[in-house]
N, C-alpha and C positions, 0 to 999 in steps of 0.2 A: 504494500500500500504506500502511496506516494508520502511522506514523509509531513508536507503542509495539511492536507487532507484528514492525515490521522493528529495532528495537534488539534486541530477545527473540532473533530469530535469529542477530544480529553475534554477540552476548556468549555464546551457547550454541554455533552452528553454526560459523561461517566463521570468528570470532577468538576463542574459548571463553579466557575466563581464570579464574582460582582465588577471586577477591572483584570485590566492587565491582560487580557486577553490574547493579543497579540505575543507579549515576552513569553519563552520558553522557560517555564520554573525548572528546578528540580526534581520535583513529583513526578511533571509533565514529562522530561527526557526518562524518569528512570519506568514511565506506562509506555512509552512508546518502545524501549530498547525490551522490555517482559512481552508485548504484543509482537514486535518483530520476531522475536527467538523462540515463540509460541513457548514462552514460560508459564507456570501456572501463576495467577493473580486471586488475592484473598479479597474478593469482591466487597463482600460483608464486611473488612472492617476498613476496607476503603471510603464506600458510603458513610458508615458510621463516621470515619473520621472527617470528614468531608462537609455532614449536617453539623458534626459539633463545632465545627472553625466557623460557619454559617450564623450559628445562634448567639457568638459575639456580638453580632449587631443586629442593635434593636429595628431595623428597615427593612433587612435580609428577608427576601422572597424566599417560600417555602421551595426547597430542593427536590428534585425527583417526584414530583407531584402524579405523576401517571403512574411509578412504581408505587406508593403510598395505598394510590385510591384500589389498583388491583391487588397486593395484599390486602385491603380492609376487606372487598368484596373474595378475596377467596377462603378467608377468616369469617365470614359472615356477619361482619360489624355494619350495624345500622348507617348510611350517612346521609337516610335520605332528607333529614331536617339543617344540613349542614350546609353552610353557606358554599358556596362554585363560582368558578368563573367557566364562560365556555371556548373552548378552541378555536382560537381566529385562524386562516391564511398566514398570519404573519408571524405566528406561535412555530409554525412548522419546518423543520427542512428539508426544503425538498431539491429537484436537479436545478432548480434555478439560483441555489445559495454556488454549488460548484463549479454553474456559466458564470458567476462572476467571479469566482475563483481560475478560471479559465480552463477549465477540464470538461471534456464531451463524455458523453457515452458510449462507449463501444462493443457489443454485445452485453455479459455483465460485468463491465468493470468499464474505471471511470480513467480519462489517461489527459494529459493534459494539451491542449488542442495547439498546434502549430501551422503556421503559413493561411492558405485559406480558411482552414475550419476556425484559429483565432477569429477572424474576422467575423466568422456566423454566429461564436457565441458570443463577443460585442454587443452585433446587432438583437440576440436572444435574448441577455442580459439587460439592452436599454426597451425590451418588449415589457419584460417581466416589471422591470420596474413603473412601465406606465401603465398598468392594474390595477386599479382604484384597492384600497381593501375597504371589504366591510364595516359598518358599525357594528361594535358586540353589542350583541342583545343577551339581556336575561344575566348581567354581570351584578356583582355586590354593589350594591350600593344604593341609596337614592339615584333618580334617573332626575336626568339634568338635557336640558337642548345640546345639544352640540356647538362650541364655538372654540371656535380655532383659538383665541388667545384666551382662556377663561381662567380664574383663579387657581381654580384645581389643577389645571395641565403645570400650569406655573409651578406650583407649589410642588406638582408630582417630582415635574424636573430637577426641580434645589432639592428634593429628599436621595434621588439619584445621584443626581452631582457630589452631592457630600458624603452619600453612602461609598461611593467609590472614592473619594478623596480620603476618607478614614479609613476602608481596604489599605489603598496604595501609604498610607501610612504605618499601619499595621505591619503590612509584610515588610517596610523599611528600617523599622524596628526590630522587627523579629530577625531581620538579615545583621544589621549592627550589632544586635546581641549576639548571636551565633558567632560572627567574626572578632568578636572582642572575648569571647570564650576562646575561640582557636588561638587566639594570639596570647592569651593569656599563661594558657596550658604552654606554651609553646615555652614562653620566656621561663615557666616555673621547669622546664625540660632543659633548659638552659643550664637556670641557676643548679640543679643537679649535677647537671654533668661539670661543670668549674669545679664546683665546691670535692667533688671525688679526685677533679687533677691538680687541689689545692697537694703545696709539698710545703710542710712546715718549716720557717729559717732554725738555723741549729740555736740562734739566740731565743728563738721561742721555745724551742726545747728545754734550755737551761733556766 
């Protein structure tokens, strides 16, 4: 699997996070190098750890929502009094997220398009995006008119915006401290090793 394609899926499907989307974490390199070598992956406590780094912040959209609702449903857990939101067109991925990533289809599997066919999936990619999408219906909330600049939408965006600004904080923190741990170990590795090629002067001796 093409190498951009299988990041697309970590950072969206399997370990979905709030920014950063684009950098290649840690996590990310060490799902892709298990998936390429068809290593075994302990799914369960990946998710688990996944939803727990999530529940840090208080804006964090609930994770893996379709696996959630079909465990409750094959556990036999009531939800039918439970608030939903319902699946737009734009919730989804489908072959038009990969034309603008630049990759065709070819039989089944996806490869990335060069010389003329780049060009077709351009022209595919500015179709897709001139698609009106629906209005959700039947979503949480009070029902409001639609308007394009409205308090809500505002409001939506600044909770985004700063949910991912305190993300991208978060994990710059969390990188500092790891790096200041390594260095730290490093230098107490040091002071070890002097301290054993210390050689006492003979006047310290006397």
């Amino acid at each position: 699997m093409e190498e951009r394609v299988l990041h697309y899926l970590i950072v969206w499907l399997l370990c979905p996070r709030g920014s950063n989307l684009a950098q290649c974490l840690e996590t990310d390199l060490m799902l892709m190098s298990a998936i390429t070598q068809n290593l075994k992956i302990n799914w369960a406590s990946l998710i688990s750890d996944t939803m727990v780094r999530a529940k840090r912040y208080d804006r964090a959209h609930l994770l893996y929502p379709l696996l959630i609702f079909l465990i409750c449903v094959y556990k036999g857990v009531d939800v039918t009094s439970e608030k939903f939101v319902h699946v737009l067109p734009s919730h989804q991925i489908e072959e038009s997220t990969l034309h603008q990533m630049g990759f065709i289809r070819q039989g089944n599997m996806f490869v990335r398009a060069e010389g003329d066919n780049a060009q077709d999936v351009d022209e595919s990619a500015e179709e897709d995006e001139a698609i009106p999408m629906p209005d959700p219906t039947n979503v949480v909330g009070p029902s409001h008119p639609p308007q394009e600049y409205s308090l809500e939408s505002i409001s939506r965006q600044i909770e985004a915006m700063a949910f991912m600004q305190q993300t991208r904080m978060d994990d710059m923190m969390a990188y500092h401290t790891l790096r200041y741990d390594e260095i730290n170990t490093h230098l107490k590795e040091i002071d070890d090793k002097l301290a054993k090629l210390y050689v006492p002067d003979s006047d310290d001796e006397s």
